[in-house]
BAVO-124565 format. One line per field, with one value per residue (C-alpha): y, z, x. Coordinates in steps of 0.2 Angstrom, whole numbers, m for minus. Each point is the difference from the previous one (the first is absolute). Layout:
% BAVO-124565
py = (Y / ...)
pz = (Z / ...)
px = (X / ...)
//
This chain:
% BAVO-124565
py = (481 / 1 / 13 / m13 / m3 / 17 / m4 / 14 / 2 / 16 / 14 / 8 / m11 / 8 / m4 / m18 / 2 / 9 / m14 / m12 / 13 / 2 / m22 / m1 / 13 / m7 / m21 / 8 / 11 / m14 / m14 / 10 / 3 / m18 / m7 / 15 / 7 / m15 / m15 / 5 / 5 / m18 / m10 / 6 / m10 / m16 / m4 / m5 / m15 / m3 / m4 / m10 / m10 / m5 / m5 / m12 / m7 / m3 / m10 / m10 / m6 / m5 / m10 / m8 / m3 / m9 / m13 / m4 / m1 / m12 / m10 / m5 / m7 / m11 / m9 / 10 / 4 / 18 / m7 / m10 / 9 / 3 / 14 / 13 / 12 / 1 / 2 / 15 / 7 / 0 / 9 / 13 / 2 / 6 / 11 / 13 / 8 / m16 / m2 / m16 / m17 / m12 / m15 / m2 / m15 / 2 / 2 / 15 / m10 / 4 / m13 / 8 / 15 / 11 / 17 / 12 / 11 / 16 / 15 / m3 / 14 / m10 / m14 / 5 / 0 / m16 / m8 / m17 / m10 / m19 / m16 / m6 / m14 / m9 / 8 / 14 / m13 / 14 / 19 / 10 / 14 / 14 / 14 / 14 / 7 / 19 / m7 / 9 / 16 / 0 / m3 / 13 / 11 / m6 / 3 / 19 / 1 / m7 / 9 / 15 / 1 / m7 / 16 / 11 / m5 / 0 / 18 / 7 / m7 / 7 / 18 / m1 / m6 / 14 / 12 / m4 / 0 / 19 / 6 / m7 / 8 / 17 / 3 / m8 / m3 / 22 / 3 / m10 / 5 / 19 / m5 / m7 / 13 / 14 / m11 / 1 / 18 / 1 / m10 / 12 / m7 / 9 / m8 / 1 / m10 / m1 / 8 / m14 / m1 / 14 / m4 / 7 / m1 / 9 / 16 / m4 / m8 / 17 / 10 / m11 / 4 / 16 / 4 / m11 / 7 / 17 / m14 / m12 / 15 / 5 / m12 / m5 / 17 / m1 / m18 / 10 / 11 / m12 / m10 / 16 / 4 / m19 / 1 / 15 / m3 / m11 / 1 / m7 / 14 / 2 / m16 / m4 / 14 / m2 / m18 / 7 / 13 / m10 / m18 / 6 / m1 / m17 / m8 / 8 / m6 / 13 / m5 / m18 / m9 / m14 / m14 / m7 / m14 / m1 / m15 / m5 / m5 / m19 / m5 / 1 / m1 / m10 / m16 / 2 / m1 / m15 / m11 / 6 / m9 / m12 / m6 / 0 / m19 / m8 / m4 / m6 / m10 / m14 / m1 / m3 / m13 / m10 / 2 / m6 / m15 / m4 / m18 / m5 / m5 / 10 / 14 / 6 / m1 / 10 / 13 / 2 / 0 / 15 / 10 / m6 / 5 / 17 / 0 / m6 / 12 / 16 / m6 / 0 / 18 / 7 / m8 / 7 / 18 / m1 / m3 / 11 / 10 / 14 / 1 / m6 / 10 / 7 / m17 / m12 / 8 / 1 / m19 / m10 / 10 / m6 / m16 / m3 / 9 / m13 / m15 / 5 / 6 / m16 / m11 / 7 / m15 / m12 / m17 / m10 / 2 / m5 / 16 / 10 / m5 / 8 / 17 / 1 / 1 / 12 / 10 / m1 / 4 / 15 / 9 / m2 / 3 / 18 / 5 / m1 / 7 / 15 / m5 / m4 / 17 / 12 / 15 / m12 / m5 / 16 / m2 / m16 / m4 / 8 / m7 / m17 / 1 / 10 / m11 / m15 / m2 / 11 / m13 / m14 / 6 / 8 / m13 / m14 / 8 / 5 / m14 / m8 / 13 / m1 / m21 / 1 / 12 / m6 / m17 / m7 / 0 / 16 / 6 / m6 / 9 / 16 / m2 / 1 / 11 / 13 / m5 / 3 / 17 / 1 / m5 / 13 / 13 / m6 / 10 / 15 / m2 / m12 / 8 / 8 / 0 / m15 / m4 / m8 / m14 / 0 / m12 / m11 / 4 / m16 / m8 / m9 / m17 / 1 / 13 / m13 / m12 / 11 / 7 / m18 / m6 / 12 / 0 / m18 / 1 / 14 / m9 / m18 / 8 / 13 / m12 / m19 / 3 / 15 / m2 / m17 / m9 / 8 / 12 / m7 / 10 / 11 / 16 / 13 / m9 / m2 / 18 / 6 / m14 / 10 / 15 / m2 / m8 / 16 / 12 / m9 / 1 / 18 / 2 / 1 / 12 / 11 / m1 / 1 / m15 / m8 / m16 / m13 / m8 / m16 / 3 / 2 / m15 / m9 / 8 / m6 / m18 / m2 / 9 / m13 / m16 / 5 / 2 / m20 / m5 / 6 / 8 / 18 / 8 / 6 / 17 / 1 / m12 / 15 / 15 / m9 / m5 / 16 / 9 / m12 / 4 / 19 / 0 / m12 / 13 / 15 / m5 / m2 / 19 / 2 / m16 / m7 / 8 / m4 / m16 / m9 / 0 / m3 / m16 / m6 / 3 / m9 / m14 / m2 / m4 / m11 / m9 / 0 / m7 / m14 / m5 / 0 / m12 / m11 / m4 / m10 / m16 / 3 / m2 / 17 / 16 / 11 / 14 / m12 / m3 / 22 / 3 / m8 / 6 / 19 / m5 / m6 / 15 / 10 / m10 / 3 / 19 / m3 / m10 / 12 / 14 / m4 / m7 / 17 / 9 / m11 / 2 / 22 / m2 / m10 / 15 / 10 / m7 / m1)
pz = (639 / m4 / m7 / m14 / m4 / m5 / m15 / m10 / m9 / 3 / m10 / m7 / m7 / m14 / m4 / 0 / m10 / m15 / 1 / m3 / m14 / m8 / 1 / m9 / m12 / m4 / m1 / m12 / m12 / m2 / m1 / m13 / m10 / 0 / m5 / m13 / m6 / 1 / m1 / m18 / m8 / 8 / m7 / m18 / m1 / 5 / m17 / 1 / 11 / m10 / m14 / 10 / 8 / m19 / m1 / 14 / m5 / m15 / 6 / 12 / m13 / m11 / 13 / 8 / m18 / m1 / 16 / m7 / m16 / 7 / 10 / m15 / m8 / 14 / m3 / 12 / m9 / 6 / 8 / 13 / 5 / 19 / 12 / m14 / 11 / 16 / m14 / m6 / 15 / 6 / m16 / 4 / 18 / m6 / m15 / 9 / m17 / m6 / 4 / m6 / m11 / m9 / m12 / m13 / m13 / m17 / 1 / 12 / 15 / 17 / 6 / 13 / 7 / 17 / 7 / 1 / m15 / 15 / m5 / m18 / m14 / m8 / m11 / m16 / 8 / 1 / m9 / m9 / m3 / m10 / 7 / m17 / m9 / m14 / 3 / 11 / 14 / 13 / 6 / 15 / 5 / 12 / 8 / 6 / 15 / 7 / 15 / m1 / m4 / 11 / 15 / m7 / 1 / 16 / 6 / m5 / 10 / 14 / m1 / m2 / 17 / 10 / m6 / 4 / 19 / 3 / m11 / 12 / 16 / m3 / m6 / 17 / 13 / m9 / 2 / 18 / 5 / m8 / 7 / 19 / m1 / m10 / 7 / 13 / 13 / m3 / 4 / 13 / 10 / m2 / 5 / 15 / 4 / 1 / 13 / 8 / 0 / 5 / 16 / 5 / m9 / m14 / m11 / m18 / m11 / m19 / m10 / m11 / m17 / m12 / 1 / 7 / 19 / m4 / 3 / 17 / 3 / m4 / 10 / 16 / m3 / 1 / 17 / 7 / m5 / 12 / 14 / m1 / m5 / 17 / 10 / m8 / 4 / 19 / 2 / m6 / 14 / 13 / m5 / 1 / 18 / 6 / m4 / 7 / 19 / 7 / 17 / m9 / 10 / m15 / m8 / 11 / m5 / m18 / 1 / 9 / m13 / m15 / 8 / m7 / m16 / 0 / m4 / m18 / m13 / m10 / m16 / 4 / m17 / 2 / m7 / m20 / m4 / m21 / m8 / m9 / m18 / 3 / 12 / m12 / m19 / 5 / 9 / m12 / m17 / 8 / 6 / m18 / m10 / 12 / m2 / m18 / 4 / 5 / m16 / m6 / 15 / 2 / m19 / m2 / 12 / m7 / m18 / 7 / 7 / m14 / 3 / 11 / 20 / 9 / m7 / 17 / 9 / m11 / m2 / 20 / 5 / m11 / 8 / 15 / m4 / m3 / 14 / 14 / m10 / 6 / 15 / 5 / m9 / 11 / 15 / m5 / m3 / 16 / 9 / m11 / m10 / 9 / 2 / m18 / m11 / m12 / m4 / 2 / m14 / m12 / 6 / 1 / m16 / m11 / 8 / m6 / m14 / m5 / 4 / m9 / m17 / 2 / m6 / m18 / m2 / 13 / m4 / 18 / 9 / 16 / m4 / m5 / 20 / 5 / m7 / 3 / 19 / m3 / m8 / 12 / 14 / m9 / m4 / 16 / 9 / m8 / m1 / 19 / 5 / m7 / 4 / 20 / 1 / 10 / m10 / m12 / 10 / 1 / m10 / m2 / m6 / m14 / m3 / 2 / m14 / m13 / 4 / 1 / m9 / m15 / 0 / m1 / m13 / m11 / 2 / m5 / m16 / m6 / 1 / m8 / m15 / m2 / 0 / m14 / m7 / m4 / 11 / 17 / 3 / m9 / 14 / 14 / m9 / 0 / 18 / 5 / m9 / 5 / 21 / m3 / m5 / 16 / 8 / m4 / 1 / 19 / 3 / m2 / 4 / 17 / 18 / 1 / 21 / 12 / 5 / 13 / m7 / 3 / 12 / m9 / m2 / 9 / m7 / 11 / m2 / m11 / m10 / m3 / m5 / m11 / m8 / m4 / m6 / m12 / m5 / m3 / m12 / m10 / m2 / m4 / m12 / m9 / 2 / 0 / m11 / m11 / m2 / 1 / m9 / m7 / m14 / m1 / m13 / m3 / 9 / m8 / 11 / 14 / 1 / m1 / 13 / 10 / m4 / 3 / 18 / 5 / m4 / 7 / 18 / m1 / m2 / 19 / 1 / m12 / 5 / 19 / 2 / 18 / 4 / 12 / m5 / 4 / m16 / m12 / 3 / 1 / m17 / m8 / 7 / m6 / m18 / 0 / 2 / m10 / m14 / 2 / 8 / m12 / m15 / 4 / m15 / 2 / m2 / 13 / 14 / m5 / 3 / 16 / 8 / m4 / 9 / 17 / 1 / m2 / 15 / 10 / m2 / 1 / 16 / 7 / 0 / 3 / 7 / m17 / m6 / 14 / 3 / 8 / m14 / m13 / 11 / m2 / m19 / m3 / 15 / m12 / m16 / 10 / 5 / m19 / m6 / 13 / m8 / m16 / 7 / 9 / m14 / m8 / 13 / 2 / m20 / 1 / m5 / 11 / m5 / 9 / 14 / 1 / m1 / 17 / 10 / m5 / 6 / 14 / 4 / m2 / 13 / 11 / m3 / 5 / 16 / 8 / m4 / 8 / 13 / 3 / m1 / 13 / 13 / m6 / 7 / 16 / 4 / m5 / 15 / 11)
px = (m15 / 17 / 10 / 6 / m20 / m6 / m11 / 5 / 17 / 13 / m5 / m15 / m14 / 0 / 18 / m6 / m16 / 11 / 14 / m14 / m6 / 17 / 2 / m16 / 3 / 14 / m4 / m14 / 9 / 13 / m12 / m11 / 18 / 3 / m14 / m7 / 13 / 15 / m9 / m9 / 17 / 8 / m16 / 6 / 16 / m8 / m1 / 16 / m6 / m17 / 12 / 13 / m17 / m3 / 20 / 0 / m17 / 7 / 15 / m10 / m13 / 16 / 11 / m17 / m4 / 18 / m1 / m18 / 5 / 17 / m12 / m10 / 16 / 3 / m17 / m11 / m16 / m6 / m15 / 8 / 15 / 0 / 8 / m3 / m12 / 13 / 14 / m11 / m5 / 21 / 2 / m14 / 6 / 18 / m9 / m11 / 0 / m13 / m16 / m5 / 6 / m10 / 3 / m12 / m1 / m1 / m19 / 3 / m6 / 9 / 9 / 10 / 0 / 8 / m3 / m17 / m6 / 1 / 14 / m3 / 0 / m15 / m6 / 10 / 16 / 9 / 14 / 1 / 10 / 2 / 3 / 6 / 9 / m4 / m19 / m7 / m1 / m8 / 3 / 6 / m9 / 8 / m12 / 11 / m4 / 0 / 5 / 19 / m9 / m12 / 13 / 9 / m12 / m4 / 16 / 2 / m18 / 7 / 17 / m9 / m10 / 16 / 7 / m12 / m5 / 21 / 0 / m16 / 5 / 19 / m8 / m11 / 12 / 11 / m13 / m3 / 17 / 4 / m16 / 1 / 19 / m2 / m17 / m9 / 16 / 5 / m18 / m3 / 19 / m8 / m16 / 8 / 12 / m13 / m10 / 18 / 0 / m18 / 7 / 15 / 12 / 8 / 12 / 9 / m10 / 4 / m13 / m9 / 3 / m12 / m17 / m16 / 9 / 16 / m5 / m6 / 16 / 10 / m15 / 3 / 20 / m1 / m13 / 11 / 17 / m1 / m2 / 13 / 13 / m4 / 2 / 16 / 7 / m7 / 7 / 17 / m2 / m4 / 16 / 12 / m10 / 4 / 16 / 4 / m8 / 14 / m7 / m18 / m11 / m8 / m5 / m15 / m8 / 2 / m5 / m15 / m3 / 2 / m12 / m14 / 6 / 6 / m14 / 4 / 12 / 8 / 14 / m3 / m6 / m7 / 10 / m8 / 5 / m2 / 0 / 14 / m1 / 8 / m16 / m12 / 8 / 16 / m12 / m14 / 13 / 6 / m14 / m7 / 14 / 1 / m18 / 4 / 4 / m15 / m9 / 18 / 7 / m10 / m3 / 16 / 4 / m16 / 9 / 17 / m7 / m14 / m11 / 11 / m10 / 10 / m8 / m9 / 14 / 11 / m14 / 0 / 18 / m1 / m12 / 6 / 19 / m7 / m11 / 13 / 13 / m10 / m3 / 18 / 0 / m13 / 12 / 15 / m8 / m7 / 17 / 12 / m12 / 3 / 17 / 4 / m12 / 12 / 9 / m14 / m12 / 16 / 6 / m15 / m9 / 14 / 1 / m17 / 1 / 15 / m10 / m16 / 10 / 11 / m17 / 4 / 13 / m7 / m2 / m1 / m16 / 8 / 13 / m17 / m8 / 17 / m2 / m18 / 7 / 13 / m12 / m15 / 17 / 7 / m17 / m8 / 15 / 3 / m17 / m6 / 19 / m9 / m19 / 4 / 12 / m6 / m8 / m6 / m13 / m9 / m18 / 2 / m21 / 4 / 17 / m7 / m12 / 13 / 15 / m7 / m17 / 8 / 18 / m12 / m11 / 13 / 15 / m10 / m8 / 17 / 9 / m14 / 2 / 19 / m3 / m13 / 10 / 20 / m3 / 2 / 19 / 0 / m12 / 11 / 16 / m8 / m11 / 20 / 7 / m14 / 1 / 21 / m7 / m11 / 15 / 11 / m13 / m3 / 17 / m8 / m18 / 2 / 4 / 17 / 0 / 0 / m18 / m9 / m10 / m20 / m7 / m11 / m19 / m9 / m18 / m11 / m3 / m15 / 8 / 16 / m12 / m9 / 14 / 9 / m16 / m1 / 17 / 0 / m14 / 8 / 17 / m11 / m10 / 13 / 16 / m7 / m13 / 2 / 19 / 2 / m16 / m12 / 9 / 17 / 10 / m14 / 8 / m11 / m16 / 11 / 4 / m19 / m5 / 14 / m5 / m19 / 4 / 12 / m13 / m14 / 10 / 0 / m18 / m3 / 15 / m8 / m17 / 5 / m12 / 6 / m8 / 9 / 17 / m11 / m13 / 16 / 7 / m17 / m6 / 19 / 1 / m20 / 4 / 14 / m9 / m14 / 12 / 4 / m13 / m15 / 9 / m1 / 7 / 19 / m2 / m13 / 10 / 14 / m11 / m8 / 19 / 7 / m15 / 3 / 16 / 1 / m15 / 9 / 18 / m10 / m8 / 14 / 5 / 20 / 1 / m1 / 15 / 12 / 11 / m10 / m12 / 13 / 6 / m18 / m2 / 16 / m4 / m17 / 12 / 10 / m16 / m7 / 15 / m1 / m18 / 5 / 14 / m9 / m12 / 15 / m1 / m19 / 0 / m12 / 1 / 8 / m15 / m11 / 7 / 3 / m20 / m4 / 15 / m5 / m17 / 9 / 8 / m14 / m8 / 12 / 1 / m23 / 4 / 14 / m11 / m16 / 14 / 8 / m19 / m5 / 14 / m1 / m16 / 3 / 12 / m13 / m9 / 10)
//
């Protein structure tokens, strides 16, 4: 087994089980203030809409009551007028807040009538109104609907979990971090340096911070201080005796005296490398607002472009911009990374700080493809700068499910939130002002020193395939679907679908459970085409890709956090993006054409590893 592979995360266990504690704790005091304590005091002031329901009822009944009315005056008696129901039900299609319209003749007999009696307040509540002229030639009746109420309401639901999964997951990756570098890493340096001592070697280590092992810290300190205060001063008089023997009669001797204690290291700490604030909090503040785009990106561009065919194609050059975009990032960082730490994180964060905030006043989708590269450049560029320098690499399991898994969950869910909140452009506007914030803040938190880039972690074939496959569904699912289709302009549904999927991939990161990469890509790309393919319901398909993914990354270990695995994800986007593109001369949807390609890939992922089983166990053989 590798190194990369250890199943467990740095730290103590139970660091992890109270971060998951604390997250829970914390999703269900906010959820249980929502929804009891908020929600009640919200739901009061819906009068204000019961009443305004009754208004527009009102004004409907009356201006259908006037065409009606016009159309009778032309010579069209109200039992033979044609195209009334459509003409109702294009009424009721712009007017959630009505439920129903009929036109009754003067014998009260229904004539016409559009819409279902569902979301109503009840039989007595209806408005009237007259279709009349010389006589009462007929009536309108409107049934207002509690359809704006209940989406409202609906809403604040929906609005109200997205904030509590991003609030726990941010209060347990917080937790986790604090805990590894307060607690478990002091701990475990003392733990090791008195099996160091035990060994011979006795060396300055810094006492760990108070807790149950500092007084055995300062215990070791002291046994050990008569020691090393000796030899230092018999080191001092071996240097004055060398110096002094110019004919070099003596030195034999005292190199014979002193070998047997060269086995022994006196006064030579060992060399701590501590992690540095930007290689945790600088990378994960930045993916975080980063992220914050997906539910808005692809929502947009669908919005830009409307009805209009060349819907899929707009859809997928801007996931592919985005996609493409970081792949050059992760280049460049590769090549000057390293050397370029300082300036790059400032450079390419307000670069794609700049083209993300410049969406506020946007009104070219080609322009909007644009920045979506800038942007997927910049913040990839400037965040593995800092992920692939060396030092940053160091306990990378657990960094990969807090950086990573915790961007992707929280960003998402935020953006979300901010849309349903003051509006899309709005969103973008402050997504960039808050990454120039990041920016400037990488000037402090980011590697002051040159470093040596990290060689990149390397998967095996059917780990690529597994991880693409996987990554694929997430991005068809999340971005296509959730983003793009299914609850256009609903943000508040978009950021708990977001939400939902960010926690459910760090269910196997909490629960330690392990299974092969293989069984996460397989359970997503099957919970993706059951979604379409037999109406699973949305929530579940959410829960059930979210879960595939976060096995498939956290079998991975390290390796799922380094560069090559962040090529992959991007690759996969790329590869999404080209599905969704190719649906446009195969008049299909690019959806459909995604399902069997993941299942492709995760095919592919089975073969090469019963491929590379088989030829582990020839040289087994052999």
């Amino acid at each position: 087994m590798k190194k990369s592979d250890r199943p467990h995360l740095s730290g103590a266990a139970g660091s992890t089980r109270a971060a998951v504690a604390t997250a829970l704790l914390i999703m269900a005091v906010v959820l249980a203030t929502a929804l009891f304590v908020l929600l009640p005091r919200i739901e009061r002031s819906f009068e204000a809409l019961d009443t305004r329901s009754d208004h527009v009822a009102t004004s409907i009944a009356e201006s259908v009551a006037a065409d009606v009315h016009r159309a009778i005056g032309l010579g069209i008696p109200l039992d033979a007028m044609r195209g009334v129901e459509p003409y109702l039900d294009n009424i009721l299609s712009a007017n959630p807040s009505v439920a129903e319209i009929r036109v009754l003749d003067p014998t009260e007999r229904t004539l016409y009538a559009a819409g279902e009696p569902g979301l109503v307040y009840g039989a007595h509540r209806e408005v009237r109104a007259a279709i009349s002229g010389e006589s009462l030639d007929g009536t309108i009746v409107v049934v207002p609907s509690r359809q704006m109420l209940q989406r409202v309401h609906d809403h604040i639901v929906e609005a109200a979990i997205a904030i509590a999964i991003a609030a726990g997951i941010a209060a347990g990756v917080f937790y986790r971090i604090v805990a590894l570098e307060r607690r478990d890493l002091p701990q475990a340096r003392f733990v090791v340096g008195g099996r160091a001592v035990s060994h011979g070697v006795f060396a300055d280590f810094s006492a760990p911070r108070p807790g149950p092992f500092q007084p055995l810290g300062q215990a070791a300190a002291r046994l050990t201080v008569g020691l090393r205060r000796g030899q230092r001063r018999l080191q001092s008089v071996v240097d004055e005796v060398r110096a002094l023997d110019v004919t070099h009669t003596l030195h034999e001797r005292i190199g014979a005296a002193l070998a047997p204690l060269s086995a022994y290291r006196f006064d030579r700490p060992f060399k701590v490398r501590r992690l540095e604030v930007g290689f945790v909090w600088w990378p994960l503040l930045l993916l975080t607002m980063a992220m914050a785009t997906r539910p808005l990106a692809t929502n947009f561009a669908e919005d830009r472009v409307g009805d209009d065919p060349i819907l899929p194609l707009v859809i997928a050059a801007t996931m592919a911009a985005s996609g493409l975009g970081g792949l050059f990032g992760l280049l460049a960082a590769r090549l000057l990374g390293g050397r370029l730490s300082k300036l790059v994180t400032l450079v390419a964060t307000l670069a794609a700080a700049i083209a993300i905030g410049s969406t506020f006043i946007l009104r070219d989708v080609t322009i909007f493809i644009a920045t979506n590269a800038v942007a997927g450049f910049g913040v990839w560029f400037a965040a593995f700068t800092v992920l692939l320098a060396e030092g940053a690499g160091a306990r990378r399991p657990w960094r990969a499910a807090l950086v990573f898994l915790a961007a992707a969950a929280i960003g998402p869910a935020f953006g979300g939130l901010i849309a349903e909140s003051v509006g899309r452009r709005f969103a973008f506007l402050t997504i960039g002002v808050l990454l120039a914030i990041v920016a400037l803040a990488s000037t402090a938190g980011a590697p002051r020193r040159v470093r040596r880039v990290r060689t990149l972690f390397t998967l095996g074939p059917s780990e690529t395939f597994a991880l693409a496959a996987a990554a694929m569904t997430i991005f068809t699912w999340s971005d296509l679907y959730v983003s793009a289709a299914a609850f256009t302009e609903n943000y508040a549904t978009m950021a708990m679908h977001f939400a939902i999927l960010g926690a459910a991939s760090f269910v196997p990161v909490a629960t330690g459970a392990r299974p092969p990469a293989l069984f996460g890509a397989a359970l997503a790309a099957a919970a993706l085409a059951a979604a379409f393919l037999i109406d699973l319901p949305a929530i579940v398909a959410t829960v059930s890709i979210g879960l595939g993914f976060g096995f498939t990354i956290h079998a991975l270990g390290a390796r799922g956090f380094g560069g090559t695995a962040a090529a992959i994800i991007l690759a996969a986007l790329v590869l999404t993006a080209l599905c969704e593109g190719f649906g446009y001369p195969l008049a299909f949807a690019g959806i459909m054409i995604a399902i069997p390609v993941a299942g492709l890939l995760v095919l592919l992922s089975l073969l090469t590893a019963l491929a590379s089983g088989r030829a582990r166990r020839t040289r087994g053989h052999r």
